[in-house]
BATORDO-875195 format. One record per residue: residue in three letters; x negated, y, z of N, C-alpha, C in turn. Coordinates in pm, whole numbers, padded with zeros to 5 digits, always signed. Example, Ala and Ser with C-alpha at 12.3 -4.5 7.8 and 13.67 -1.06 7.14 Angstrom:
ALA-01319-00569+00780-01230-00450+00780-01320-00330+00780;SER-01285-00225+00708-01367-00106+00714-01290+00003+00787;
This chain:
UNK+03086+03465+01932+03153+03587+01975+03294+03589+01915;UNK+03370+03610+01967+03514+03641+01938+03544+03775+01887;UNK+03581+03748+01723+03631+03842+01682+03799+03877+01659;UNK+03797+04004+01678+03915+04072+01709+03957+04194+01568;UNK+04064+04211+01541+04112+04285+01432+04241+04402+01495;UNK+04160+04523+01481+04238+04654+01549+04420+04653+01415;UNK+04502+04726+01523+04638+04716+01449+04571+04762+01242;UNK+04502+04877+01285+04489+04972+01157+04449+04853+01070;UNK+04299+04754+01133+04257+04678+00993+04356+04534+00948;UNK+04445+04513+01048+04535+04394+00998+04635+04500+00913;UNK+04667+04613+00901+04775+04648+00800+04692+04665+00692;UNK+04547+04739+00693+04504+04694+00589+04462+04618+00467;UNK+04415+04477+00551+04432+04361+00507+04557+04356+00414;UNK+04665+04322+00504+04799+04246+00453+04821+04301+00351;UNK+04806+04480+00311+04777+04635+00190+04739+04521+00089;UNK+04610+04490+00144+04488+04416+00024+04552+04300-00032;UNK+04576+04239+00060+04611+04089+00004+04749+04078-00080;UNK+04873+04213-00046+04981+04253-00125+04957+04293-00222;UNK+04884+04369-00259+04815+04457-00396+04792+04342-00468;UNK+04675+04273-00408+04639+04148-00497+04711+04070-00550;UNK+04822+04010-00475+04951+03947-00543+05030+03994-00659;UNK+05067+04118-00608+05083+04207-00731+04993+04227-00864;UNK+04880+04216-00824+04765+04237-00966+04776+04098-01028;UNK+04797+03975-00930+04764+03811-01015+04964+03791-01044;UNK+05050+03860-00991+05174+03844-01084+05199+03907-01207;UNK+05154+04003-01224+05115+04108-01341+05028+04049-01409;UNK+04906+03971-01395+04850+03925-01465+04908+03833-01518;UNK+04986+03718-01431+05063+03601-01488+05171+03676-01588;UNK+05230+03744-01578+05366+03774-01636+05318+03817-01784;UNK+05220+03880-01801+05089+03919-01908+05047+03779-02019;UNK+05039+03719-01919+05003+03553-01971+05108+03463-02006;UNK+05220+03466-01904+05299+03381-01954+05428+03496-01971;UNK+05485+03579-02047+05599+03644-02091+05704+03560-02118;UNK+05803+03632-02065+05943+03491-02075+06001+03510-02220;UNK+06126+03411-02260+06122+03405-02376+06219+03567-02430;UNK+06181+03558-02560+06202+03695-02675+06306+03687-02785;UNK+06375+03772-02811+06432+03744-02909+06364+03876-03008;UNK+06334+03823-03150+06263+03948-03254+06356+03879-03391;UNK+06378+04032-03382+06461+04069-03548+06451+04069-03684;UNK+06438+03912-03741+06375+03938-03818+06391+03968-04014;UNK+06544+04066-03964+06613+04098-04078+06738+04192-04035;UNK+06735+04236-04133+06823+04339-04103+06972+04381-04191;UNK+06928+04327-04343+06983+04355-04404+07119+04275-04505;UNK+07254+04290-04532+07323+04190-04566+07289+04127-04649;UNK+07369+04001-04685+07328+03837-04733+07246+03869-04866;UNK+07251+03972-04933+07137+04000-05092+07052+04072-05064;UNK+07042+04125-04917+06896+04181-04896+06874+04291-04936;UNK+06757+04384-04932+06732+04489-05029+06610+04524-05046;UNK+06620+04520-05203+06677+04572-05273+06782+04432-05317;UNK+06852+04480-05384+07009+04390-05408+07002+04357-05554;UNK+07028+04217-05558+06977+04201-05725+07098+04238-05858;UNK+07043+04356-05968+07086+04416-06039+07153+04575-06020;UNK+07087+04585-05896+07122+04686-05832+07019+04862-05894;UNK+07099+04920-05958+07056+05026-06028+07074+05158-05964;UNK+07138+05191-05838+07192+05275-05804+07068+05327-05703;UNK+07066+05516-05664+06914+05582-05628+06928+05479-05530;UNK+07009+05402-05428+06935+05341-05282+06882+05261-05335;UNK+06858+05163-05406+06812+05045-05432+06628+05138-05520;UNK+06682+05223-05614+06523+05264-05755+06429+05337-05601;UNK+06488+05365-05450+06336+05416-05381+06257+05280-05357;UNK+06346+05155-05387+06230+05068-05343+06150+05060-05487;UNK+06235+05034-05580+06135+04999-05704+06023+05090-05734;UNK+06064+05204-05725+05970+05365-05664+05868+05366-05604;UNK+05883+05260-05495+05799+05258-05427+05791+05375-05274;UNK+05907+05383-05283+05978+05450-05181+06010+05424-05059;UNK+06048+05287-05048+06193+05224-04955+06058+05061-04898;UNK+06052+05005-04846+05995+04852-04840+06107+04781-04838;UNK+06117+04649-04892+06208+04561-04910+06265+04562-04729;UNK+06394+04490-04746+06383+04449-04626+06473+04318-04611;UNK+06443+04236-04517+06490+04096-04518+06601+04028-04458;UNK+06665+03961-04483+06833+03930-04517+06859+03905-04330;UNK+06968+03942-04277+06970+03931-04087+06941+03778-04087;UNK+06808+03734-03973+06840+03674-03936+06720+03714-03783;UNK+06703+03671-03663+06701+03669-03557+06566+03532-03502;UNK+06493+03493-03429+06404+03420-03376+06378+03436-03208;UNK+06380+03305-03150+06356+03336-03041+06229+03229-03025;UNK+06181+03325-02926+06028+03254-02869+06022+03193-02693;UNK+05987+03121-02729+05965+03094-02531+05842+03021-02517;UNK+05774+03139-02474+05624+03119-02398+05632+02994-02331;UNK+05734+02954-02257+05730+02869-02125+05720+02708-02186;UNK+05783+02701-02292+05771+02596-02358+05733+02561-02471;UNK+05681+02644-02563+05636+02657-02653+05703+02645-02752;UNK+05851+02714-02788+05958+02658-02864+05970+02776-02921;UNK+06034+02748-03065+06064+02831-03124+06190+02832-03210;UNK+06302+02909-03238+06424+02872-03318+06437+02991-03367;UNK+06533+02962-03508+06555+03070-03534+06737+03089-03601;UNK+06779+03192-03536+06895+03217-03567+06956+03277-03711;UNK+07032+03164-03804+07024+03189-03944+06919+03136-04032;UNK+06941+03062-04151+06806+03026-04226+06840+03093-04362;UNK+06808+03251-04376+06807+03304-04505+06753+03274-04670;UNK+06799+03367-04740+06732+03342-04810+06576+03415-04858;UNK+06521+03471-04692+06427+03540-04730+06319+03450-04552;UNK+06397+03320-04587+06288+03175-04491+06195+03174-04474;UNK+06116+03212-04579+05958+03172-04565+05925+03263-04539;UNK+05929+03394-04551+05864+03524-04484+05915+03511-04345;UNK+06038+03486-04289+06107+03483-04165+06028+03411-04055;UNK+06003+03306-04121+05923+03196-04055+05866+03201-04079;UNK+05738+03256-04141+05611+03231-04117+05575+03376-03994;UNK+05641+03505-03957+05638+03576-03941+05661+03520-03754;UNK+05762+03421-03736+05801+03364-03625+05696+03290-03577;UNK+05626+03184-03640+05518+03090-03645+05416+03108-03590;UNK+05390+03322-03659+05243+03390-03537+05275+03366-03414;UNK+05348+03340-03363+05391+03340-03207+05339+03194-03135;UNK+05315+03040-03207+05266+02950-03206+05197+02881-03310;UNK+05095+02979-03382+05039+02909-03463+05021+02734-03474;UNK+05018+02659-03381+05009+02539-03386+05143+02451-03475;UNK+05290+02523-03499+05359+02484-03528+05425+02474-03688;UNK+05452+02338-03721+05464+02388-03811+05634+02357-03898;UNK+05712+02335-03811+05862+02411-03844+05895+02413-03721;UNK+06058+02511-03734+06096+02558-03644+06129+02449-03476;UNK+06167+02430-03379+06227+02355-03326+06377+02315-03328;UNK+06420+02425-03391+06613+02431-03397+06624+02548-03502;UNK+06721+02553-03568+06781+02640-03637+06928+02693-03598;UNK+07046+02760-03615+07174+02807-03532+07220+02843-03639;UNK+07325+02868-03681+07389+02936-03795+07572+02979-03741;UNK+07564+03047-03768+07722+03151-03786+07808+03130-03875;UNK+07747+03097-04005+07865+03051-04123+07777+03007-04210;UNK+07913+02979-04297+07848+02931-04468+07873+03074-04575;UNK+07790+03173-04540+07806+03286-04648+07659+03262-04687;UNK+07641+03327-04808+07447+03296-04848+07360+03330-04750;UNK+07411+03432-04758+07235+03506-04679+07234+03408-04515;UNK+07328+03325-04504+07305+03270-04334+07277+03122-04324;UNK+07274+03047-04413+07238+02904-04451+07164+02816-04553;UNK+07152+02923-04683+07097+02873-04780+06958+02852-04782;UNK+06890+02932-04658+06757+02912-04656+06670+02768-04601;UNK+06819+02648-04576+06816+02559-04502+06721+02436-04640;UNK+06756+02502-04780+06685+02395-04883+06524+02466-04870;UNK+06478+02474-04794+06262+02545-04768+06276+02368-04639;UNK+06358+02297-04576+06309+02230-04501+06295+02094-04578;UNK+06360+02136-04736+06396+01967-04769+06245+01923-04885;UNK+06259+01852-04917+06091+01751-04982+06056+01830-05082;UNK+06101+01955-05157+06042+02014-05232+05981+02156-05179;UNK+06000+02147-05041+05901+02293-04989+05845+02194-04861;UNK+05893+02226-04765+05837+02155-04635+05869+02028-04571;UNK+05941+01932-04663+05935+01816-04613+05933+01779-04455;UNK+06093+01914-04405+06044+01888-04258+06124+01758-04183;UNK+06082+01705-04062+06110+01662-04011+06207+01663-03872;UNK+06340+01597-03904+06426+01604-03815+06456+01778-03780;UNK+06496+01834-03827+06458+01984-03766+06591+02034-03736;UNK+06649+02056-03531+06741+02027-03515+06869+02118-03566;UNK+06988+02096-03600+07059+02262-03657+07212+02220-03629;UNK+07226+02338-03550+07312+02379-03453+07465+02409-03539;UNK+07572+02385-03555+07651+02417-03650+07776+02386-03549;UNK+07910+02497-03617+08030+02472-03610+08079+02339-03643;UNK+08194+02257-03650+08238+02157-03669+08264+02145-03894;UNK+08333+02313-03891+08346+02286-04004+08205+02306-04110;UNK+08104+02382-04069+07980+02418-04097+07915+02248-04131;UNK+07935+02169-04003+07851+02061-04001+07911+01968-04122;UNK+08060+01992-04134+08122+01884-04245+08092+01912-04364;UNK+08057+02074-04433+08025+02134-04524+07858+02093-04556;UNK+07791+02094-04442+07649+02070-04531+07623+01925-04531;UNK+07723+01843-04459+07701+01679-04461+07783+01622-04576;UNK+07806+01667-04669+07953+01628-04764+07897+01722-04899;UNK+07839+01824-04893+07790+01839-05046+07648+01896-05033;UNK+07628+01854-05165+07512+01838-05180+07473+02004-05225;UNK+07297+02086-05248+07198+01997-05188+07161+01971-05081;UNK+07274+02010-04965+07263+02027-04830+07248+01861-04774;UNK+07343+01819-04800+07315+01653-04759+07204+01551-04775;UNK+07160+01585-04867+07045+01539-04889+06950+01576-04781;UNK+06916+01678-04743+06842+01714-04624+06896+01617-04500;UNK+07062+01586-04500+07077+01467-04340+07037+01412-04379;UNK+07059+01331-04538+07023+01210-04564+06861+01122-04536;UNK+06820+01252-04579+06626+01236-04568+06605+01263-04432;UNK+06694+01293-04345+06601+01341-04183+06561+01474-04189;UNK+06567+01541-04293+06491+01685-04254+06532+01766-04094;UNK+06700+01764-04175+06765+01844-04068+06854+01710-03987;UNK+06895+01752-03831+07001+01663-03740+07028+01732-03713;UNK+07184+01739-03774+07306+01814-03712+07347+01797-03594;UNK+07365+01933-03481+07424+01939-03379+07512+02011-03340;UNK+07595+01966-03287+07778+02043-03272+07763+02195-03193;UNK+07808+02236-03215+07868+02392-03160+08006+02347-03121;UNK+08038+02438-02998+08157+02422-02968+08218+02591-02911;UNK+08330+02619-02969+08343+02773-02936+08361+02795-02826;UNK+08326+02926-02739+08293+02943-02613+08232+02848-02494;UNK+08139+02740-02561+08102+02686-02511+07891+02669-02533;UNK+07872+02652-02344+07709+02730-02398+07625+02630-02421;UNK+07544+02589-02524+07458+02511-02546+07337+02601-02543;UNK+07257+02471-02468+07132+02480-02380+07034+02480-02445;UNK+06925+02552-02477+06788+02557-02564+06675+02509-02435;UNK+06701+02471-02293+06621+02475-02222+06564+02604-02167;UNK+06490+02550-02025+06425+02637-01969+06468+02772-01917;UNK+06630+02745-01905+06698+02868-01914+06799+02990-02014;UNK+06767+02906-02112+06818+02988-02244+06931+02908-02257;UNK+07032+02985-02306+07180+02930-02347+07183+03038-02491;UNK+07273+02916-02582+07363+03052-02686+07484+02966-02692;UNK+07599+03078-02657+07731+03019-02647+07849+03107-02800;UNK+07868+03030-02882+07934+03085-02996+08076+03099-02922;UNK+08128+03237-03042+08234+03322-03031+08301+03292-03167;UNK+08446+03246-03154+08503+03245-03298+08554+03435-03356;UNK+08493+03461-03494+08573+03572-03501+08645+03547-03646;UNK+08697+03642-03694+08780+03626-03814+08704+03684-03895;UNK+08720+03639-04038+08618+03648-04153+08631+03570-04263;UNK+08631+03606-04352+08649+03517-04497+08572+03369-04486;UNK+08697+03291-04468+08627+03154-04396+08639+03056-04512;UNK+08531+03034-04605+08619+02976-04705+08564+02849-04671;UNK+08455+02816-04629+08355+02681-04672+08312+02656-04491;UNK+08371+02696-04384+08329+02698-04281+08378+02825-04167;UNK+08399+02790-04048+08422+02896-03988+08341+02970-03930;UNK+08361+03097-03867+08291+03210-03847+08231+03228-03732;UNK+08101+03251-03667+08100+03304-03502+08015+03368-03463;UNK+08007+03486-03411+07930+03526-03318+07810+03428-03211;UNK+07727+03496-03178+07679+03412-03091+07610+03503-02928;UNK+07644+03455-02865+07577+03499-02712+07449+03489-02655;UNK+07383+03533-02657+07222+03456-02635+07216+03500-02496;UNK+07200+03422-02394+07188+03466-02249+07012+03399-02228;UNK+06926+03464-02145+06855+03398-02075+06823+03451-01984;UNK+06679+03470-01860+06656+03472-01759+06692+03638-01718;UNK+06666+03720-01841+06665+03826-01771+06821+03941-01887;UNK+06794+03926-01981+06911+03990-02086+07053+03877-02130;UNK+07165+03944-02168+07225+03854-02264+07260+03919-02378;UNK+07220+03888-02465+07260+03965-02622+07382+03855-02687;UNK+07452+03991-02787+07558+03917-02878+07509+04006-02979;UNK+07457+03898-03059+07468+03870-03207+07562+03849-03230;UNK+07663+03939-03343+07760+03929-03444+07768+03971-03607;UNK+07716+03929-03680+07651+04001-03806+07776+03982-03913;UNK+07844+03914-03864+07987+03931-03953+08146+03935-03896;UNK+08221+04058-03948+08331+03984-03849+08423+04105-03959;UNK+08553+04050-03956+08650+04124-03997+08706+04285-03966;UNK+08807+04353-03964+08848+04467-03880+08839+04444-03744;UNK+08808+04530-03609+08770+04484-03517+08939+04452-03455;UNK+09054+04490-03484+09158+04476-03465+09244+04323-03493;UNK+09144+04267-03601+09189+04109-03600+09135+04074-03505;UNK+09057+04040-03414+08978+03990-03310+09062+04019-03201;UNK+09022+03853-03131+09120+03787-02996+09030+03919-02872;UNK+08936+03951-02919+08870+04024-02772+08852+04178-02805;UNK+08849+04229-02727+08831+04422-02719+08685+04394-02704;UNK+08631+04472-02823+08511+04547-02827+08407+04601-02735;UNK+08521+04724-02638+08444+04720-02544+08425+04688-02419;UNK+08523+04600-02389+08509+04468-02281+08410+04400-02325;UNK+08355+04376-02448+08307+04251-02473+08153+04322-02427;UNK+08142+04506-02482+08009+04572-02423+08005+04528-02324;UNK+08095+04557-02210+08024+04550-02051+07974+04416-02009;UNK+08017+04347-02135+07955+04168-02076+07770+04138-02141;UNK+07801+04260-02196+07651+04193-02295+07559+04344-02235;UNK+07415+04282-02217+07353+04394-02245+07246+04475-02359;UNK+07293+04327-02492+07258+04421-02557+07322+04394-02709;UNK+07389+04459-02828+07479+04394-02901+07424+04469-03033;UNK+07421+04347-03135+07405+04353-03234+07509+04329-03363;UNK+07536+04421-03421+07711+04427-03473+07721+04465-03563;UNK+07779+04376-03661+07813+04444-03849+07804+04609-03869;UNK+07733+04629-03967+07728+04759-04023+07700+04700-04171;UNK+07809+04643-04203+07760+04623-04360+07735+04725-04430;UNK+07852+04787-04352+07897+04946-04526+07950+05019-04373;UNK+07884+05139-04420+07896+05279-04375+08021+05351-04316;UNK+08093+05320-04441+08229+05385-04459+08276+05373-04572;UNK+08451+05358-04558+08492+05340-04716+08456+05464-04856;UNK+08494+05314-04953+08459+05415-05086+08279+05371-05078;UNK+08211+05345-05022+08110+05307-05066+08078+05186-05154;UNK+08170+05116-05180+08152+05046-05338+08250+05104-05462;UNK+08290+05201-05494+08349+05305-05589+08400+05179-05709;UNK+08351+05037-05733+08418+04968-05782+08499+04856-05767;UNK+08489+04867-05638+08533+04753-05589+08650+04756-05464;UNK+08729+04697-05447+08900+04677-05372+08815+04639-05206;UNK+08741+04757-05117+08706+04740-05025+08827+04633-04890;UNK+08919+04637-04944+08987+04603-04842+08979+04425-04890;UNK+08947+04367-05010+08871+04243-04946+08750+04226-04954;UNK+08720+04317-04865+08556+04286-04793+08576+04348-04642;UNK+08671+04346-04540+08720+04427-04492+08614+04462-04330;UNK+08459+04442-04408+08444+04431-04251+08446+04577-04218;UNK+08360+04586-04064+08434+04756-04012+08349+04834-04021;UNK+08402+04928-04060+08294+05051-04119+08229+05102-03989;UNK+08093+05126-03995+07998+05214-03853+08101+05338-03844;UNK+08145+05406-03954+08253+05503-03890+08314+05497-03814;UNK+08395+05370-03820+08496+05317-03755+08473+05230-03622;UNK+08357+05168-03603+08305+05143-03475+08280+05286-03400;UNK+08219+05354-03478+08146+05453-03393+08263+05548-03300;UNK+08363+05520-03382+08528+05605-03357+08567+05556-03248;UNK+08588+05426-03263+08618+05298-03162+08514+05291-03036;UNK+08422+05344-03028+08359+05353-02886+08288+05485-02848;UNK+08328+05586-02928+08259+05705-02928+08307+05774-02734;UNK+08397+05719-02694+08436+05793-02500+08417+05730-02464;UNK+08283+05584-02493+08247+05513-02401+08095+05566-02306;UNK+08097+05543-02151+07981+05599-02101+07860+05586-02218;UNK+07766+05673-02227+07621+05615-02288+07542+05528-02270;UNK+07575+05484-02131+07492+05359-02116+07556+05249-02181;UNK+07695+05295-02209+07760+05148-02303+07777+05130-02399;UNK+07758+05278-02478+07696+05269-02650+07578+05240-02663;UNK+07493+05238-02581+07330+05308-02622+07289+05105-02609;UNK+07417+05018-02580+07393+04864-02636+07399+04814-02773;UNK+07451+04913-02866+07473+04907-02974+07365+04904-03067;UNK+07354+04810-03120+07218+04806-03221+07292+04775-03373;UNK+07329+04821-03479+07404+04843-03597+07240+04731-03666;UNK+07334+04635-03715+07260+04504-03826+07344+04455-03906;UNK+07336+04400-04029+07345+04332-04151+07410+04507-04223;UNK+07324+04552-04275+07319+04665-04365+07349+04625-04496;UNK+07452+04632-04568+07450+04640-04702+07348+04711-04801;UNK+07302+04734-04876+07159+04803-05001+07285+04939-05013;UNK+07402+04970-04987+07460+05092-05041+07443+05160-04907;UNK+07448+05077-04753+07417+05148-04669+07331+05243-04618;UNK+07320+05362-04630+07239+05450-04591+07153+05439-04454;UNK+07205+05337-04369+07163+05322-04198+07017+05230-04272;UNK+07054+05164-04379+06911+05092-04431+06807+05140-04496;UNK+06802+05268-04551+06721+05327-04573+06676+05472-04564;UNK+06778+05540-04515+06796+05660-04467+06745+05724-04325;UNK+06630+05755-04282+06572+05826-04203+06698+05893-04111;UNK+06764+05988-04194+06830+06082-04114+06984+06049-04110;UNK+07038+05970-04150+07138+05889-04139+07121+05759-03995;UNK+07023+05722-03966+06966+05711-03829+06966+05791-03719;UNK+06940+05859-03790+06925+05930-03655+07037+06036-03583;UNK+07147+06115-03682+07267+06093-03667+07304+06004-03588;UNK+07294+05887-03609+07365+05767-03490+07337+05743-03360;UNK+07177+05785-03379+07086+05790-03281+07170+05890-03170;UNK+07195+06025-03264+07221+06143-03159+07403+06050-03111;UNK+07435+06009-03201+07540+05983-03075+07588+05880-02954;UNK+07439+05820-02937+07447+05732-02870+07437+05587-02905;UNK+07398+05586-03041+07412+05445-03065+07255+05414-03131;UNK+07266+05253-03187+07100+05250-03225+07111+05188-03365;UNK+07006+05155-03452+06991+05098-03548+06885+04966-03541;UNK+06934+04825-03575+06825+04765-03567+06746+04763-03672;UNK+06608+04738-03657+06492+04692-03698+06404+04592-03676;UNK+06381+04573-03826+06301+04476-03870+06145+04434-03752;UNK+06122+04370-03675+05981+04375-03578+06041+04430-03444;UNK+06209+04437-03398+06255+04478-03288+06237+04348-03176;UNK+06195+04370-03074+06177+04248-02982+06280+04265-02868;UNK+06358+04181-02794+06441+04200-02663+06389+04132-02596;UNK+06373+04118-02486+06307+04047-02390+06431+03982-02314;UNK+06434+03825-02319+06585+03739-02316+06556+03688-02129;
């Protein structure tokens, strides 16, 4: 017998069989999530609490007040390939990475490392790969030209080329090197106390976001690019807040440390639409900064449009 299908039950069908597609892409996307970028520090190169640091921000952690929190550095994950890197090797590594690692338990160092400069808190965590912690192997790391001459030329950094731990690989400014599978990070030169290496931002583009990481940079007025040109290119930006505002080191000649005060950003983009502050994620917190431990000093920022990062923050790249 010849069967026949009225208009009503073929739209039905096609209903069914659309839904279903939808339920097994949702399921896939569930299963395989594209790659992530998670935050896995927040705070400038001594971290906090800050060592010898006596002042009330620092005694709520000893208090038992405040939880430590761990020096900026950044991790990206990609489901698709099972890779993992991490942007910056602090000096708070082994919590960083092992924290990155849940994401592929099977692994056991990173696939690449990236670095921005030679200040502590962004490279020193590079001696956890050499024969007296993890004896890693070949473990690839991404560097400026002058970065790469600095850890190949003194020691105990060289010792790590020498043994294979780490293989140095070139950075080139405004130029995008490929992590695969879709992921690019393309470094930005900015200005900054360059003593042992130069300085950069970095771009992280992939399938679906592009973030700029910048965790150090001078007055925003030394810089070759406008601020908020550079917003409308990114959609999501992560940007020095060492120190608050001046006078927050009461002993010290702030103007050489000159990075830019959240005052002074916040000044600098405060008549921008909200959708183009609300990219703003304030990272590398100094221990005097209040945005690092202060509840309501957050949220202040919050109300004007801007954000604070955190420690366990994920972007979806």
């Amino acid at each position: 017998m010849r069967r026949t299908f009225s208009i009503g039950k073929l739209v039905g069908l096609l209903l069914l069989l659309g839904s279903t597609a939808m339920v097994l892409w949702s399921q896939q996307e569930e299963l395989f999530p594209g790659p992530q970028l998670l935050v896995l520090g927040t705070a400038q190169d001594a971290g906090y609490p800050q060592a010898a640091c006596i002042k009330s921000c620092c005694a709520r952690h000893w208090e038992g007040n405040e939880p430590k929190r761990g020096v900026v550095s950044l991790g990206i994950h990609d489901p698709a390939s099972r890779q993992l890197w991490l942007i910056e090797a602090t000096p708070d590594f082994r919590e960083q990475w092992h924290t990155l690692q849940q994401r592929e338990p099977g692994k056991t160092q990173p696939d690449g490392i990236l670095l921005t400069h030679a200040h502590m808190g962004h490279y020193t965590g590079l001696l956890h790969l050499g024969r007296e912690v993890m004896g890693a192997d070949s473990v690839l790391v991404w560097a400026m030209p002058k970065m790469q001459q600095f850890l190949s030329q003194n020691g105990p950094w060289s010792q790590l080329v020498e043994l294979g731990n780490i293989v140095l690989k070139p950075l080139e400014a405004d130029r995008a090197t490929s992590l695969g599978t879709g992921l690019t990070v393309m470094p930005w030169l900015v200005p900054h106390r360059d003593e042992w290496s130069e300085t950069v931002g970095f771009v992280i583009e992939g399938p679906r976001n592009r973030v700029l990481f910048l965790p150090d940079i001078d007055k925003w007025d030394r810089w070759d690019r406008d601020l908020a040109e550079v917003l409308r290119s990114v959609d999501y930006a992560l940007i020095d807040a060492t120190f608050f505002k001046n006078g927050e080191l009461p002993n010290r000649d702030m103007r050489e440390i000159p990075h830019p005060f959240v005052e002074e950003t916040i000044s600098l983009l405060m008549d921008l639409p909200t959708s183009e502050k609300s990219k703003v994620y304030f990272i590398h917190m100094n221990h005097t900064n209040p945005l690092l431990w202060q509840e309501s000093a957050r949220e202040e920022v919050r109300k004007m449009g801007f954000h604070v990062a955190k420690e366990g923050m994920i972007i979806d790249l």
